[in-house]
C-alpha positions in Angstrom: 0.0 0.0 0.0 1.7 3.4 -1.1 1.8 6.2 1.5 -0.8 7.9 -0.3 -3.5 4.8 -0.2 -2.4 5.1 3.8 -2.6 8.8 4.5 -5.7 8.5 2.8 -7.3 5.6 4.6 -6.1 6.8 8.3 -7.7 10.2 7.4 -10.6 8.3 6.4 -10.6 6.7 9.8 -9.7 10.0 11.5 -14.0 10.7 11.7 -15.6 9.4 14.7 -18.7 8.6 12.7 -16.9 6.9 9.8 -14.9 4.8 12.5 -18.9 4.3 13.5 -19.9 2.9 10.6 -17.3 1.2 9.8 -16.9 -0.8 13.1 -21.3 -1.5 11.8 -20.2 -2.8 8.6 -18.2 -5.3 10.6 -20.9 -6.9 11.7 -22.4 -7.1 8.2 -23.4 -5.3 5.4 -25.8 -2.7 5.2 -27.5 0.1 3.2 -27.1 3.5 3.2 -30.4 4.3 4.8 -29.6 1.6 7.4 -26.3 2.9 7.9 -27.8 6.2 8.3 -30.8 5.6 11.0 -29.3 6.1 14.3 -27.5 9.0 13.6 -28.7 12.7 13.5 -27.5 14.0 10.3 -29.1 14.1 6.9 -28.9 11.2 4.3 -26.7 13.0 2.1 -24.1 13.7 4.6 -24.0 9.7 5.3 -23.7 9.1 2.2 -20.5 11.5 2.1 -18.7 9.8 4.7 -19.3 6.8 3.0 -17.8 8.0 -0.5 -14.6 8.9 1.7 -14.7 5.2 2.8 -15.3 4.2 -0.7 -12.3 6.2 -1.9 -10.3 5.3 0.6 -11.1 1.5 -0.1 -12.3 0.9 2.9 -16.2 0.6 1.4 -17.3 -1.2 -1.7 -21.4 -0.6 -2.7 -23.2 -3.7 -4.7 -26.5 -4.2 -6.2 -28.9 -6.4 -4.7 -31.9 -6.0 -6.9 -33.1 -2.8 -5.4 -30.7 -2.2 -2.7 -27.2 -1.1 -2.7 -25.7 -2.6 0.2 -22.4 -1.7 1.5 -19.6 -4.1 2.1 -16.5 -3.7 4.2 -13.4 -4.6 2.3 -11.1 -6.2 5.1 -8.3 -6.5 2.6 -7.8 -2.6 3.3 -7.4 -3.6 7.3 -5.2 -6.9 6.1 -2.5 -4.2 4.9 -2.7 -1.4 7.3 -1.8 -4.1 10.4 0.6 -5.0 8.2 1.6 -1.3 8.3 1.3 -0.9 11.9 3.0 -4.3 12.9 6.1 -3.3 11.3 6.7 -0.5 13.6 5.2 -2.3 16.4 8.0 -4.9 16.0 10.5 -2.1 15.5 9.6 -0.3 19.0 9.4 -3.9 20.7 13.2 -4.5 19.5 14.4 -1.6 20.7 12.8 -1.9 24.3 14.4 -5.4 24.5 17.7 -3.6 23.6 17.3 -1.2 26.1 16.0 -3.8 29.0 19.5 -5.7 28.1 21.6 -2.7 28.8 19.6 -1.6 32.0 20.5 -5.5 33.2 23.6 -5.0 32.0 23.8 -2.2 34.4 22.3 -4.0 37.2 25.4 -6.6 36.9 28.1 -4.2 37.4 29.4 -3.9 40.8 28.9 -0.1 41.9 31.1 1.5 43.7 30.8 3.9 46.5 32.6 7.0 47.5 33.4 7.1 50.9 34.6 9.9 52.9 37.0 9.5 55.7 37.0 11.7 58.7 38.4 15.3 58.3 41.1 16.2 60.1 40.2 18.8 62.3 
């Protein structure tokens, strides 16, 4: 997936009621006017949050005689853990790095400064 395709599918994500309908979709797929039911915005605007899913990949729309239903394309998600578990795995290598030197640390013998009495 080209840094493009992911800029645009996090900002995609970036909505609160886009994450909403996608995390709906999950459960299976629906139509626009069932996507848009429990929220409190017009039809039109649903169906603009769901053309930014669309273009994003994230949403594909299919006929069904007389319905259009939505259908989450989990293929999207497939690549974007992909994405994320890369750097995942790169920030888990360095802590084990780090925990190795801090043990390392906790080996050595430490030595303390004392001071003896001050002639007076």
């Amino acid at each position: 997936m080209s840094d493009d395709r992911l800029t645009q599918v996090f900002a995609a994500l970036a909505d609160p009621t886009r994450r909403d309908i996608v995390a709906r979709l999950a459960a299976g797929d629906a139509t626009v006017n069932e996507l848009a039911d429990p929220y409190d915005i017009s039809l039109q605007a649903v169906s603009k949050h769901i053309r930014v899913l669309e273009d994003a990949g994230l949403v594909s729309r299919s006929r069904d005689a007389q319905r259009r239903p939505c259908h989450l394309e989990a293929k999207v998600f497939d690549l974007m853990t992909k994405w994320i578990e890369r750097y995942r795995q790169e920030a888990e290598d360095r802590f084990r790095r780090l925990d190795a030197v801090l043990e390392g640390m906790d080996e050595q013998p430490t030595t303390s400064i004392t001071t003896e009495g001050a002639a007076s």
